[in-house]
VOTIZA-815238 format. One line per field, with one value per atom (N, C-alpha, C): residue number from 1; x negated, y negated, z negated; chain; atom name. Coordinates in steps of 0.1 Angstrom, whole numbers, always signed. Each point is the difference from the previous one (the first is absolute). Layout:
! VOTIZA-815238
gutor: c(NUM	...)
c1: c(X	...)
c2: c(Y	...)
c3: c(Z	...)
palum: c(A	...)
torse: c(CA	...)
! end
This chain:
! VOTIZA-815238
gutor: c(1	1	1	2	2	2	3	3	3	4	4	4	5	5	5	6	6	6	7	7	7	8	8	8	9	9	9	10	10	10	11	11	11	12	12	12	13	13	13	14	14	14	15	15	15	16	16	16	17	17	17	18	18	18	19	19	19	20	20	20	21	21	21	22	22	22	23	23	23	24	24	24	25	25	25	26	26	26	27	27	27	28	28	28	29	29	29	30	30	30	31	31	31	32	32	32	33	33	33	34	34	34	35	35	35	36	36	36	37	37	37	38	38	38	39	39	39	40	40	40	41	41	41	42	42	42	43	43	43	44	44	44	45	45	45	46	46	46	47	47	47	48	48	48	49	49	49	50	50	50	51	51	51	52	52	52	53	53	53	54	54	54	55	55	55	56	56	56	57	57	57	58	58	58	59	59	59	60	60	60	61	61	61	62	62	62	63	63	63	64	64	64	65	65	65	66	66	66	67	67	67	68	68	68	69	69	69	70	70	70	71	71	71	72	72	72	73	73	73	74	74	74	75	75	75	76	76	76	77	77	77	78	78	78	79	79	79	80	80	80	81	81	81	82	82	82	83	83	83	84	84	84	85	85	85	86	86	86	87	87	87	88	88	88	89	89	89	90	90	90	91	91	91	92	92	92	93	93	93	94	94	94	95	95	95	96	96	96	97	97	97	98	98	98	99	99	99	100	100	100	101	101	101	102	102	102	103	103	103	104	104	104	105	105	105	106	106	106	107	107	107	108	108	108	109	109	109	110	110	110	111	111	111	112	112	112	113	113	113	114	114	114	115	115	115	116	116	116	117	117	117	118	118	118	119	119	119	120	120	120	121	121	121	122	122	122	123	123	123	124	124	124	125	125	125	126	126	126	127	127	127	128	128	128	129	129	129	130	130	130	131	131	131	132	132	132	133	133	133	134	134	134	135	135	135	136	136	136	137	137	137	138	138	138	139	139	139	140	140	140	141	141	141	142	142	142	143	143	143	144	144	144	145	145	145	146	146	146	147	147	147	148	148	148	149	149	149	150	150	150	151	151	151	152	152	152	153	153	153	154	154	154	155	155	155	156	156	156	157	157	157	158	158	158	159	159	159	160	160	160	161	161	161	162	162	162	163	163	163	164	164	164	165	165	165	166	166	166	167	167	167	168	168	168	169	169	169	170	170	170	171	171	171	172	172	172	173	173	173	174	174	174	175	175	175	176	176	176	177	177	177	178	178	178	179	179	179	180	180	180	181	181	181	182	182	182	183	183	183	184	184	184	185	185	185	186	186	186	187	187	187	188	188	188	189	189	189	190	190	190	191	191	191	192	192	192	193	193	193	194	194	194	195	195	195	196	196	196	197	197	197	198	198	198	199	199	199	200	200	200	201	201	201	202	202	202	203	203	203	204	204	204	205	205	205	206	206	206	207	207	207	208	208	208	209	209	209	210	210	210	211	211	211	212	212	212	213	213	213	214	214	214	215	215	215	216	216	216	217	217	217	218	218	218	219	219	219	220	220	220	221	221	221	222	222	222	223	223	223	224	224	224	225	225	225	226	226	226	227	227	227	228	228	228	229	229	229	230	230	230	231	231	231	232	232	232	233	233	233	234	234	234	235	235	235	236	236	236	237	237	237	238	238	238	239	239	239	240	240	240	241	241	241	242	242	242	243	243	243	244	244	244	245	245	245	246	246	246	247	247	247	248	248	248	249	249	249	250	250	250	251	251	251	252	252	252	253	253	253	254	254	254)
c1: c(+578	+1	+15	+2	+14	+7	+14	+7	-6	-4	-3	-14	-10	-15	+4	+9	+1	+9	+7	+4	-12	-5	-10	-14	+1	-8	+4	+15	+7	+2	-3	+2	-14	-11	-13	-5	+12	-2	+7	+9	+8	-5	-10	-6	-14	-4	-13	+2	-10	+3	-4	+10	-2	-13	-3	-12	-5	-14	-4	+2	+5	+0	-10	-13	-11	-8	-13	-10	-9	-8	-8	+4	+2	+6	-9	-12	-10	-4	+0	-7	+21	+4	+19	-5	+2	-1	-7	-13	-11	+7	+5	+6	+14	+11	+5	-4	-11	-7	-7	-5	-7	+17	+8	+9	+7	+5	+4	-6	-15	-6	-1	-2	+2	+13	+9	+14	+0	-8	+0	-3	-12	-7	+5	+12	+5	+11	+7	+10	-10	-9	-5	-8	-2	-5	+12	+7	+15	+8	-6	+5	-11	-7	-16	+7	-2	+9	-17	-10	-9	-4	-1	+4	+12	+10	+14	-1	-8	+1	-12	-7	-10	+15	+5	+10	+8	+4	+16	-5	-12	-4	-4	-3	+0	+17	+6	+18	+7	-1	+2	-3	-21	-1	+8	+5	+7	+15	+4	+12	-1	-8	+1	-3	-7	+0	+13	-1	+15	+18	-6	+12	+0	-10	-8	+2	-3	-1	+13	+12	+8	+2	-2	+15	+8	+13	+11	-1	-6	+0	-2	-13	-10	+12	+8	+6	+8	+5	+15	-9	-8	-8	+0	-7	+1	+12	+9	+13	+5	-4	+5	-9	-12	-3	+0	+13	+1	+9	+13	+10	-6	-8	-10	+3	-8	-5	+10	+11	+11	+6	+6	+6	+7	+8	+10	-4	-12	-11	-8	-10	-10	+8	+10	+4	+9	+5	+11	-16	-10	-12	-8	-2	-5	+11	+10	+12	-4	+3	-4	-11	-13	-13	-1	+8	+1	+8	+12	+9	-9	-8	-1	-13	-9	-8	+4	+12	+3	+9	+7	+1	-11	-9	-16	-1	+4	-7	-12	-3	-13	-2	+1	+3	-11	-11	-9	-3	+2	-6	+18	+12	+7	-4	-5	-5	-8	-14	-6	+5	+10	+9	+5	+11	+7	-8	-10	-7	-6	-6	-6	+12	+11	+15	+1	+3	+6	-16	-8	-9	-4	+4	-2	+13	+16	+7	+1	-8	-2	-11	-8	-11	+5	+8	+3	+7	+14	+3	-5	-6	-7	-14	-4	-10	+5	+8	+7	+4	+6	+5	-12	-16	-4	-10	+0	-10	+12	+11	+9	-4	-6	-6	+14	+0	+9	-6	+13	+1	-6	-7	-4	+13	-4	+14	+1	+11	+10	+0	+1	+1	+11	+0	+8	+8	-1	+9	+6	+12	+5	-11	-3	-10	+6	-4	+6	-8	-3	-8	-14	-13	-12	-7	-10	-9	-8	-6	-13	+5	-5	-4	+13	-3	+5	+10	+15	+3	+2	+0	+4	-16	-8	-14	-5	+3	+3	+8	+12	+10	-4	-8	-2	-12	-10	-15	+1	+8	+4	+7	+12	+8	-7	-7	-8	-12	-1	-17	+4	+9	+5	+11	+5	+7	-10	-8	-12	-10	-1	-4	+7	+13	+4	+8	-2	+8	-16	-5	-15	-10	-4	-10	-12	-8	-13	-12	-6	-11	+4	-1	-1	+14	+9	+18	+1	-3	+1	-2	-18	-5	+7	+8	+3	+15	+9	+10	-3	-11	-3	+0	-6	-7	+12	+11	+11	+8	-3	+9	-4	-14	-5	-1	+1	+1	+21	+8	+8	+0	-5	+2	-8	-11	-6	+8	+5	+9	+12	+6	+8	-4	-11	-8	-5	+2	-9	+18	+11	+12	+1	+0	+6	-5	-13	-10	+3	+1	+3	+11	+16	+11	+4	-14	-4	+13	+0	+9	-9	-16	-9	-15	-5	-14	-9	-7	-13	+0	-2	-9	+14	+9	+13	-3	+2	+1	-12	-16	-9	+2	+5	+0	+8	+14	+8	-2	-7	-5	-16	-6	-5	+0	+14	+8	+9	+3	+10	-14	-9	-8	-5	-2	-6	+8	+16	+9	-2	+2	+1	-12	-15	-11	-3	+6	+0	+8	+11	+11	-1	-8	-5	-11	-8	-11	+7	+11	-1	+9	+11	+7	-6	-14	-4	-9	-5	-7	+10	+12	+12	-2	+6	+1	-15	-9	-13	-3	+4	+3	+12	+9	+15	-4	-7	-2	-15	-5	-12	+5	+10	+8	+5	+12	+8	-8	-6	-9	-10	-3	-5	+10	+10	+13	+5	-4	+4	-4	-16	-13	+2	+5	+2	+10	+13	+12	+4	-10	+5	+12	+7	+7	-2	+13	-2	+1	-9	+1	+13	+6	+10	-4	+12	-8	+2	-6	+1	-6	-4	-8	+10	+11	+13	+9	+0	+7	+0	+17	-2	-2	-3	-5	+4	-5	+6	-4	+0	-1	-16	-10	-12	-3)
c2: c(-2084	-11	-1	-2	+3	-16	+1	-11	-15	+5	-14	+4	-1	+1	-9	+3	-13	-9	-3	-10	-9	+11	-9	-9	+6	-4	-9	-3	-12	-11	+3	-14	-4	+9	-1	-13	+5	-7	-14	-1	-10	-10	+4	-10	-4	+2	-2	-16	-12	-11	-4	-14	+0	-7	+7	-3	-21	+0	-14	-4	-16	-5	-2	-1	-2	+9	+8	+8	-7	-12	-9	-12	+0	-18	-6	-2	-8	-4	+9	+0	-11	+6	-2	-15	-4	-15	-13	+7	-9	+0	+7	+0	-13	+7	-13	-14	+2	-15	-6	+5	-5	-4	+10	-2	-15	-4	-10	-11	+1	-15	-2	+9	-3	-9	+5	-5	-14	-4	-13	-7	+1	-5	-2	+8	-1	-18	+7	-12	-15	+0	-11	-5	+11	-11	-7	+10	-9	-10	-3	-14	-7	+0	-7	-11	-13	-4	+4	-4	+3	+10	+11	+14	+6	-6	+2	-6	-8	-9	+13	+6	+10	+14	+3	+11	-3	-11	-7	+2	-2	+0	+18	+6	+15	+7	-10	+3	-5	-9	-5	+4	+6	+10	+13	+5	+12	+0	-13	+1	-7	-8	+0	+9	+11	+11	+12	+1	+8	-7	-15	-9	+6	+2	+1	+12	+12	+12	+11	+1	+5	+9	+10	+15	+2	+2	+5	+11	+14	+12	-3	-6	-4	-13	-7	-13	+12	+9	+9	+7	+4	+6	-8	-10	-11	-1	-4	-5	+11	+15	+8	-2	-1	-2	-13	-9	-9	+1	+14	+5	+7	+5	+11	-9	-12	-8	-6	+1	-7	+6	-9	+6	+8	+2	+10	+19	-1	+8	+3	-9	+1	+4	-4	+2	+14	+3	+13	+13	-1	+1	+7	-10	-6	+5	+2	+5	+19	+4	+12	+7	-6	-3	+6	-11	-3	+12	+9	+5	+12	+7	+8	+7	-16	+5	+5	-8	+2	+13	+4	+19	+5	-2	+6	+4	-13	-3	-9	-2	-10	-17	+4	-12	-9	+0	-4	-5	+7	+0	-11	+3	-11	-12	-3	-16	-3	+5	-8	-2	+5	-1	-10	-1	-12	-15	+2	-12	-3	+2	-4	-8	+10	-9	-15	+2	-10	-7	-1	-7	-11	+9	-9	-8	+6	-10	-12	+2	-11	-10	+4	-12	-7	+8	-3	-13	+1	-15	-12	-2	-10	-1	+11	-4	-9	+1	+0	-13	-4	-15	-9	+3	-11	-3	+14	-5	-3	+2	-6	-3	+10	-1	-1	-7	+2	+13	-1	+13	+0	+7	-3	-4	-8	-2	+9	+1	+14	+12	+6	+11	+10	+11	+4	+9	+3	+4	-10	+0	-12	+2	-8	-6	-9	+3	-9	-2	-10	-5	-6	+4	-6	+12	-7	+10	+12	-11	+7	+5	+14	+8	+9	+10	+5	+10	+2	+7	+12	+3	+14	+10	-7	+5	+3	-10	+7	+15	-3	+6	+16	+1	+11	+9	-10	+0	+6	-4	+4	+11	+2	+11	+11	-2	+9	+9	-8	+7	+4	-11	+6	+9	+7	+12	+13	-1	+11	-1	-14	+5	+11	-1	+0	+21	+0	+9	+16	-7	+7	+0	+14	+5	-5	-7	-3	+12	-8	+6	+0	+11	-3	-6	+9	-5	-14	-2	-14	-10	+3	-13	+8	+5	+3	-2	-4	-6	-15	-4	-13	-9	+10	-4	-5	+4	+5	-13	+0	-13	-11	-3	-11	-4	+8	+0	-4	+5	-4	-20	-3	-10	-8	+1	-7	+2	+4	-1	-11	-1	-7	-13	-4	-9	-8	+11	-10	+3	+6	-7	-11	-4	-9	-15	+0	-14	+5	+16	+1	-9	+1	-4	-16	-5	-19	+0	+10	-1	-11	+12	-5	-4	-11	-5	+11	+9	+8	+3	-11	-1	-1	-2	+3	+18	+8	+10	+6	-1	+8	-3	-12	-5	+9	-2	+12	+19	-1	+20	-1	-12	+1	-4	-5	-3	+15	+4	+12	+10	+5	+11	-5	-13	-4	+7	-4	+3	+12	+10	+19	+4	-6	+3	-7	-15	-1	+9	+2	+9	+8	+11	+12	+1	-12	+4	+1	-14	-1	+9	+6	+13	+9	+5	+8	+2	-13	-4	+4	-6	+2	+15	+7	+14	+7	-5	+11	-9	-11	-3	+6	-2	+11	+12	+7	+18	-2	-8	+1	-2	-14	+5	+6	+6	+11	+13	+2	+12	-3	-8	-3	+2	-7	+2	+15	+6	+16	+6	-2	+7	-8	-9	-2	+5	+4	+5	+11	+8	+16	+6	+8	+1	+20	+5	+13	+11	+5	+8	+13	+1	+9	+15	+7	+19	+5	+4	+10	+17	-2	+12	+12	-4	+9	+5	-4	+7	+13	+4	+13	+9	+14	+4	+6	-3	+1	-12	-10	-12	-5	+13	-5	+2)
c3: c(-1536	-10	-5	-12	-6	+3	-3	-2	-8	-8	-15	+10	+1	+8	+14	+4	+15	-8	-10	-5	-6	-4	-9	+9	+9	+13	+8	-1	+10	-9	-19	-9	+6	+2	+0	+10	+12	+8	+2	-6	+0	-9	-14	-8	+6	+13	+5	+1	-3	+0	+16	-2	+18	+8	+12	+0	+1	+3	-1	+12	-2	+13	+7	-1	+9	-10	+13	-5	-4	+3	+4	-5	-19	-6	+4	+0	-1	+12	+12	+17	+3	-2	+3	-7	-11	-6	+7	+4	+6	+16	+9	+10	-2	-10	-5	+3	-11	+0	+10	+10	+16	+3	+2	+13	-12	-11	-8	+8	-7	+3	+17	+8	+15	-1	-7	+0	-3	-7	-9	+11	+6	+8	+12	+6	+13	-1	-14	-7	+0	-8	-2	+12	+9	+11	+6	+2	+6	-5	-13	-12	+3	+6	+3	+14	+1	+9	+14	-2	+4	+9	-8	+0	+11	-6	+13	+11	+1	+15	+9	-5	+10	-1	-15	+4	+13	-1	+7	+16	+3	+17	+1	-8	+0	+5	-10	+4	+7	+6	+14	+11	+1	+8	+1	-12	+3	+6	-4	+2	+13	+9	+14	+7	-6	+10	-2	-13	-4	+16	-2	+7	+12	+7	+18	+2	-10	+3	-3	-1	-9	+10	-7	+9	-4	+10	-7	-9	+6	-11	-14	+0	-14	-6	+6	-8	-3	+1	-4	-12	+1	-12	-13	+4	-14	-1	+5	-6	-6	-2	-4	-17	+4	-14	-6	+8	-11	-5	+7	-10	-8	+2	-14	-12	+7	-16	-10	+9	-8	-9	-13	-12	+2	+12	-1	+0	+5	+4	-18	+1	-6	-20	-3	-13	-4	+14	-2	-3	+8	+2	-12	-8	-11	-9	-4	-11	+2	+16	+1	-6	+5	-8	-12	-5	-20	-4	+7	-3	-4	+14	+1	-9	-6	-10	-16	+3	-14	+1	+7	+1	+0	+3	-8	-9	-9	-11	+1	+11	+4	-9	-14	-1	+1	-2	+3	+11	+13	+14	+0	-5	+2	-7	-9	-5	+8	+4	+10	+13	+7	+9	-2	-14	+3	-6	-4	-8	+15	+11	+12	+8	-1	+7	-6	-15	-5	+1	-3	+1	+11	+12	+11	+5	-5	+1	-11	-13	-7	+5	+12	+0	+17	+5	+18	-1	-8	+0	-7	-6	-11	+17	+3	+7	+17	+2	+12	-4	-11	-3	-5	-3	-2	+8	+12	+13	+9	+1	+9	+12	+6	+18	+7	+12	+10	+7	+6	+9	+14	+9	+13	+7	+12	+9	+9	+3	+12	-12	-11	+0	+4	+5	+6	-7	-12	-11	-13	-2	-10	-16	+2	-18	-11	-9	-11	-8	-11	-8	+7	-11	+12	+1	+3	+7	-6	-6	-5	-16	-1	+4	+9	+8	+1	-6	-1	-10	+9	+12	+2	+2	-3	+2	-15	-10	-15	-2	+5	-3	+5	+20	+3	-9	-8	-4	-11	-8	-17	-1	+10	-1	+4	+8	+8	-10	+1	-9	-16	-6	-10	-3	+11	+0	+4	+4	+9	-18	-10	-7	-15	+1	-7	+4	+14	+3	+4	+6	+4	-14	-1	-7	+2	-9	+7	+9	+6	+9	+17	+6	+14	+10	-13	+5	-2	-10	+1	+6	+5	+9	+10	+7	+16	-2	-12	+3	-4	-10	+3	+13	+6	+16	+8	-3	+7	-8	-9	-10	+6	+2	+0	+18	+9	+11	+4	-10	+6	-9	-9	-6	+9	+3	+13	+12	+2	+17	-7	-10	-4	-1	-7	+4	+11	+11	+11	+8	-4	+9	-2	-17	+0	+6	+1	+6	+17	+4	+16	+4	-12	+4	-3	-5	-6	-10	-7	-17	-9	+4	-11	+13	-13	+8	-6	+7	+1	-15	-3	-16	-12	+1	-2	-4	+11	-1	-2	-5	+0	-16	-7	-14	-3	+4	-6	-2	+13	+0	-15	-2	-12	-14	+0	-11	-3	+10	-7	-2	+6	-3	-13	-8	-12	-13	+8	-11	-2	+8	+1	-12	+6	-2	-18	-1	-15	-8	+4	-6	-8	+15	-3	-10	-3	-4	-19	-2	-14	-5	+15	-12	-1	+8	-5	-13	-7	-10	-10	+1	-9	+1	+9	-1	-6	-2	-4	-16	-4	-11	-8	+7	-5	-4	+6	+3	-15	-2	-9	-12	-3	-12	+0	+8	-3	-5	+10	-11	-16	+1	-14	-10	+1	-7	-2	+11	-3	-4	-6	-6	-13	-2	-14	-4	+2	-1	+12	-4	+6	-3	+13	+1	-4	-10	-4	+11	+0	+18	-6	+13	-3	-4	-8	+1	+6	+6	+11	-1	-14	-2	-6	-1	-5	+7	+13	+9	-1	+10	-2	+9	-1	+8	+11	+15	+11	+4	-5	+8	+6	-1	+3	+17)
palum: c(A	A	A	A	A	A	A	A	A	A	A	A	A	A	A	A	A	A	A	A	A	A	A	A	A	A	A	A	A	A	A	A	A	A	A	A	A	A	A	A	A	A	A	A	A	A	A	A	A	A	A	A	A	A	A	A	A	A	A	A	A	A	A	A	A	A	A	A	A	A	A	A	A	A	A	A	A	A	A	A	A	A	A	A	A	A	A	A	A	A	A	A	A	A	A	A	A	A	A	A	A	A	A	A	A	A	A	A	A	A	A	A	A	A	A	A	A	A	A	A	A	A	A	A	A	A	A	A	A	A	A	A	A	A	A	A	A	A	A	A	A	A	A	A	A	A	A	A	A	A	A	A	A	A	A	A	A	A	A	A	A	A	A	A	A	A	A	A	A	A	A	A	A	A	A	A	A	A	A	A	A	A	A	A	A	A	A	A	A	A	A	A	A	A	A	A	A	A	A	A	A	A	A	A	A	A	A	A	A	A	A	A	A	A	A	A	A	A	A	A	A	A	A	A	A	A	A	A	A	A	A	A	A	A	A	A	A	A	A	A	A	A	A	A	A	A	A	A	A	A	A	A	A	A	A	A	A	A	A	A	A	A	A	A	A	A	A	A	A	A	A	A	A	A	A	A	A	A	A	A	A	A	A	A	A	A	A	A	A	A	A	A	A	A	A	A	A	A	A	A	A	A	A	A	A	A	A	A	A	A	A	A	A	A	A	A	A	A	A	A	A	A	A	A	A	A	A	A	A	A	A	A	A	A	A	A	A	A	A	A	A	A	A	A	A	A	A	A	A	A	A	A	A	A	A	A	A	A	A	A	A	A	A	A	A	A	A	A	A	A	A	A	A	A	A	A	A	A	A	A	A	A	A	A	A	A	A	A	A	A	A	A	A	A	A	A	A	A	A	A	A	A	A	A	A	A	A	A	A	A	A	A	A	A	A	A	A	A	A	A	A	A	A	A	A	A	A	A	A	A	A	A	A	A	A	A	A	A	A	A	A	A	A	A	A	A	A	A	A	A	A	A	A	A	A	A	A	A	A	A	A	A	A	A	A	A	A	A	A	A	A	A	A	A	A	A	A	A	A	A	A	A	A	A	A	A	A	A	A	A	A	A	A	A	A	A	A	A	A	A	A	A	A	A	A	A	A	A	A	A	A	A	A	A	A	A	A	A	A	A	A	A	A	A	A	A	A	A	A	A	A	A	A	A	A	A	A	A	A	A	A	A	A	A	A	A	A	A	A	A	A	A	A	A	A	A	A	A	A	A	A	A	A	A	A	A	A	A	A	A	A	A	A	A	A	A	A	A	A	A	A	A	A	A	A	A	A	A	A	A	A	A	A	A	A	A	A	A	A	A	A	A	A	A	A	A	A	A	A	A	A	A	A	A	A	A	A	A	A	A	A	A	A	A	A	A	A	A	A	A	A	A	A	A	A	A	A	A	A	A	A	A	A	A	A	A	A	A	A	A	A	A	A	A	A	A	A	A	A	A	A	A	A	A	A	A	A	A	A	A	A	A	A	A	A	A	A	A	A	A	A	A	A	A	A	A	A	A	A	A	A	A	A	A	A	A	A	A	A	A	A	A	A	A	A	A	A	A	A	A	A	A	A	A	A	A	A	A	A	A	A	A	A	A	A	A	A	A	A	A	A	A	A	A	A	A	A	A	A	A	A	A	A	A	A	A	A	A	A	A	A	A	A	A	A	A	A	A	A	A	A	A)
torse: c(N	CA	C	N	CA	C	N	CA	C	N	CA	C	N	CA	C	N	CA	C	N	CA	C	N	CA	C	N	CA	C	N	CA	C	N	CA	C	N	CA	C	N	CA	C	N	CA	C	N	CA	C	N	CA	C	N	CA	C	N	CA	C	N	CA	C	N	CA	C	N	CA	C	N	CA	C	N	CA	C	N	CA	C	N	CA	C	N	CA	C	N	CA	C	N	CA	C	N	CA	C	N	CA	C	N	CA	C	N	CA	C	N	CA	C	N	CA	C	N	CA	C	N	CA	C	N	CA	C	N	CA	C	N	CA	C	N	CA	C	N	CA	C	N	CA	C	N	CA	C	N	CA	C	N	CA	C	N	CA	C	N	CA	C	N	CA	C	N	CA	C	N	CA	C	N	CA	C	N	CA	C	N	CA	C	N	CA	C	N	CA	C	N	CA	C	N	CA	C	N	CA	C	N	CA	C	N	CA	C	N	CA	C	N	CA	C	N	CA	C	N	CA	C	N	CA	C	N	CA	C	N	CA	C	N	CA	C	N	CA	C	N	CA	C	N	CA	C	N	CA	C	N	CA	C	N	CA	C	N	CA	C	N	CA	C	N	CA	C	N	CA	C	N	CA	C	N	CA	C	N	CA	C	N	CA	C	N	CA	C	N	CA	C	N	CA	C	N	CA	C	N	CA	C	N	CA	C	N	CA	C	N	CA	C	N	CA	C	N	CA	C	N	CA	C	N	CA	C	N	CA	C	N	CA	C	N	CA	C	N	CA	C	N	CA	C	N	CA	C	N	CA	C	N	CA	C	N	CA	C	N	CA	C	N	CA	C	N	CA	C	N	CA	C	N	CA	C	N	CA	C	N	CA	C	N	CA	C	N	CA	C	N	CA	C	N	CA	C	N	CA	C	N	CA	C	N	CA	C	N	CA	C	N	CA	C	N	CA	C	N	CA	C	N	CA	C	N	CA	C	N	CA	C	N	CA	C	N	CA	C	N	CA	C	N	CA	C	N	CA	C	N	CA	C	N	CA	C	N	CA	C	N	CA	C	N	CA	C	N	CA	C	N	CA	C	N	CA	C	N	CA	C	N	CA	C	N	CA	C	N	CA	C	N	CA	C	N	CA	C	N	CA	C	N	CA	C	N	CA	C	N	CA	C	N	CA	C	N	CA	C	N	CA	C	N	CA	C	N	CA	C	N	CA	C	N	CA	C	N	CA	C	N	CA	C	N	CA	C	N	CA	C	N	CA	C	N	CA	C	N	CA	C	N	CA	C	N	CA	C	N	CA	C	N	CA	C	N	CA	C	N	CA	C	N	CA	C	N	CA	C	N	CA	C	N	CA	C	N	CA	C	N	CA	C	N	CA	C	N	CA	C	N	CA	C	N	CA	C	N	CA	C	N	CA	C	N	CA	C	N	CA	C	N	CA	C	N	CA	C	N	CA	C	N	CA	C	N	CA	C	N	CA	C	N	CA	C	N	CA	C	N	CA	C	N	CA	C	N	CA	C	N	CA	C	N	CA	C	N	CA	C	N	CA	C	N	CA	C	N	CA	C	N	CA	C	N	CA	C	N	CA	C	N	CA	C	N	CA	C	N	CA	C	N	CA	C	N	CA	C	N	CA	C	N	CA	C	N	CA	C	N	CA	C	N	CA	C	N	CA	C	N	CA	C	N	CA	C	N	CA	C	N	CA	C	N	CA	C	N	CA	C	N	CA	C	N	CA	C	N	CA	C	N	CA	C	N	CA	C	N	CA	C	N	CA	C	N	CA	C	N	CA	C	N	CA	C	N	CA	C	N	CA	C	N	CA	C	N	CA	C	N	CA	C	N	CA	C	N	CA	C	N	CA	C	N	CA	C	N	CA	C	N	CA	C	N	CA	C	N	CA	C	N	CA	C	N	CA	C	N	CA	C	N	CA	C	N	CA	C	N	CA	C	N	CA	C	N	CA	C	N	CA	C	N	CA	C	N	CA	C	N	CA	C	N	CA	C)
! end
């Protein structure tokens, strides 16, 4: 193959559009929308004062036995992932993330990345200031603000799944670093009610507040991106572009 034949093969490749963020809009959307409204429903029972009084003795049971039962090894574990969760951690994190899609060219798989981030730090504090939970008593790592929801159970939940979606090809790779996303965002979760940061429900709200955000994210940039890619091409079929000659080269070059 001549010089201009692998050139013309690497524009070939280089104008290939980038692929879709989910294989499955429609199966992916409806998943969205279960894991959303579970979300709704987790929240609004916990604004339920009724409702909270059966959560509150579920979180007290855990947190008396969490109190009675502690091991050193496993307290040194959480506390490690409650340096995980922390900004200093989670944003350097999260910039890499962003950095490294956009040396891609990922731009796509970068907007639904960062539309799930920002998303869920636009709803943590507004949410956190008008359910205003206190905190369990004794926790054994310093806390600040209130409770509910959890923010380092968001933070592990969102970043997690919406980096594995944004970075992972759909199909089998994906659900098996899902697995792995979602397994470390649950262990982050159940530190933080292990180390009485957060009440139980504290932290199961937050591991289903960030997976809503990933999961909404994902679903509407990829609508944008299969709406984007349907005009764009329409637009190109109306205004075709003059294909180059190539039928005059000279000869040797075949």
């Amino acid at each position: 193959m001549s010089d201009v034949d692998n050139g013309l093969a690497a524009k070939t490749r280089a104008r290939q559009p980038e692929p879709y963020i989910l294989a499955a809009p429609r199966r992916d959307a409806a998943v969205a929308g279960m894991v959303t409204a579970l979300t709704v429903a987790a929240f609004a029972a916990v604004a339920d004062r009724g409702a909270l009084a059966h959560i509150q003795r579920v979180d007290d049971f855990w947190l008396d036995v969490m109190s009675g039962g502690r091991l050193a090894p496993l307290t040194g574990v959480a506390k490690v992932f409650n340096v995980l969760g922390l900004v200093y951690v989670t944003v350097p994190v999260r910039l890499a993330l962003a950095v490294y899609l956009a040396l891609r060219r990922r731009w796509w798989h970068l907007a639904a990345f960062a539309a799930a981030i920002i998303l869920s730090e636009i709803l943590i504090g507004p949410l956190k200031a008008v359910y205003d939970r206190a905190r369990p008593p004794g926790s054994l790592v310093v806390t600040t603000a209130a409770s509910f929801p959890s923010g380092h159970a968001v933070a592990a939940s969102v970043t997690g799944l919406a980096a594995v979606i944004a970075l992972a090809p759909p199909g089998n790779r994906r659900i098996w670093w899902g697995l792995a996303a979602g397994s470390f965002a649950l262990a982050m979760a159940l530190s933080r009610a292990y180390l009485g940061a957060h009440w139980l429900s504290d932290a199961v709200a937050g591991l289903l507040l960030g997976t809503s955000c990933a999961l909404v994210a994902a679903s509407a940039t990829d609508l944008a991106q299969r709406r984007w890619r349907r005009n764009h091409g329409r637009a190109r079929k109306e205004s075709p572009e003059i294909p180059a000659r190539t039928a005059n080269r000279p000869a040797g070059h075949e």
